[in-house]
C-alpha positions in Angstrom: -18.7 -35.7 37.8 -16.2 -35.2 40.4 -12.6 -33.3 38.6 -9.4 -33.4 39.4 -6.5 -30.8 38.2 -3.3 -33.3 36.6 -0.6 -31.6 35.4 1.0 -33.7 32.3 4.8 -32.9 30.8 5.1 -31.6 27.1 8.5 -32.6 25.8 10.5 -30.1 24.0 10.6 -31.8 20.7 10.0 -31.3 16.7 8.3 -34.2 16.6 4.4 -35.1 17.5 3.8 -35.3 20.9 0.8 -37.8 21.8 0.0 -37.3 25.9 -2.7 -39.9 27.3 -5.4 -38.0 29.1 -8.8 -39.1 30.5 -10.9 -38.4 27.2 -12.9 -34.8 27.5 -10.4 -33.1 29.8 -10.7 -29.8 29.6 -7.4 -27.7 29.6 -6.8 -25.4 32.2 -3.3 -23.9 31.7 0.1 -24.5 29.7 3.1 -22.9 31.4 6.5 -24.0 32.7 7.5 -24.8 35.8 11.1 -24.7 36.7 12.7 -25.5 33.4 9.9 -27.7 31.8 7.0 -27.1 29.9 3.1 -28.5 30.7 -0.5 -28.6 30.4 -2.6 -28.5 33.4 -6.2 -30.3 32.9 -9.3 -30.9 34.9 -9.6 -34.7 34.0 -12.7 -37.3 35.2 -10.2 -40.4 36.8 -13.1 -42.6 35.5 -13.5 -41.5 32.1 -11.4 -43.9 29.4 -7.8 -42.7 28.3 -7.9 -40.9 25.1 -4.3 -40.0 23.3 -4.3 -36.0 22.9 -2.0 -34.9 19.9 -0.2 -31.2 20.6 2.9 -30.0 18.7 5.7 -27.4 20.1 6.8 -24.7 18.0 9.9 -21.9 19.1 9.6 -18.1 17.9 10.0 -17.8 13.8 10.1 -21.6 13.2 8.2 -22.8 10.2 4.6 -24.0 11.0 2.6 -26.4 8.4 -0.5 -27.6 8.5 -2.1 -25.0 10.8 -5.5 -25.7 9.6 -5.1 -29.0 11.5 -4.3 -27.5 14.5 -5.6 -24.6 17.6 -3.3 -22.8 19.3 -3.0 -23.4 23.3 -0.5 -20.6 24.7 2.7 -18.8 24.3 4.8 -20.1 27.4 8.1 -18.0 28.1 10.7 -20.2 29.6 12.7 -18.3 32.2 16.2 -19.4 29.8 14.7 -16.9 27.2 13.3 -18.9 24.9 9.4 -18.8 23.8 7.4 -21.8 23.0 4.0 -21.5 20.8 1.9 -24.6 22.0 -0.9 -26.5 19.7 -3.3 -29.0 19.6 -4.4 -31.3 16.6 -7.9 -31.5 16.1 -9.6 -34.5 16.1 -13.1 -36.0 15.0 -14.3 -35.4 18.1 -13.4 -31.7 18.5 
């Protein structure tokens, strides 16, 4: 397999955020850049699209269902704030 390194945006949101990713990317890095928030992944362009679920949660916000998820990163945005990033499992992982 030949990789390549896409960087993919994580909205800031309460809500689920669903990114489609060539299926078993691997991660690399979640950080911001500027102002905005994302994952970095070494993805196979040939491999089939696979919608990845992740969730966004700030410092001391209420966190259900973390049995469901695995934590990515802690990114600190240079405005102060501090993100916690997940990922859902899924029957695959």
């Amino acid at each position: 397999m030949i990789g390549h390194v896409f960087k993919y945006e994580i909205p800031l949101t309460d809500a689920l955020i669903e990114i489609e990713m060539p299926d078993n990317c691997a991660i690399c890095d979640v950080n911001h850049q500027g102002d905005g928030l994302f994952i970095w992944a070494l993805v196979d362009i040939h491999a089939p699209l696979f919608t990845n679920k992740f969730k966004v949660f700030g410092t001391g916000h209420k966190i259900e269902d973390v049995e469901g998820m695995y934590f990515l990163k802690t990114v600190h945005m240079p405005n102060g704030l501090v993100w916690h990033v997940f990922a859902l499992r899924t029957a695959n992982d």
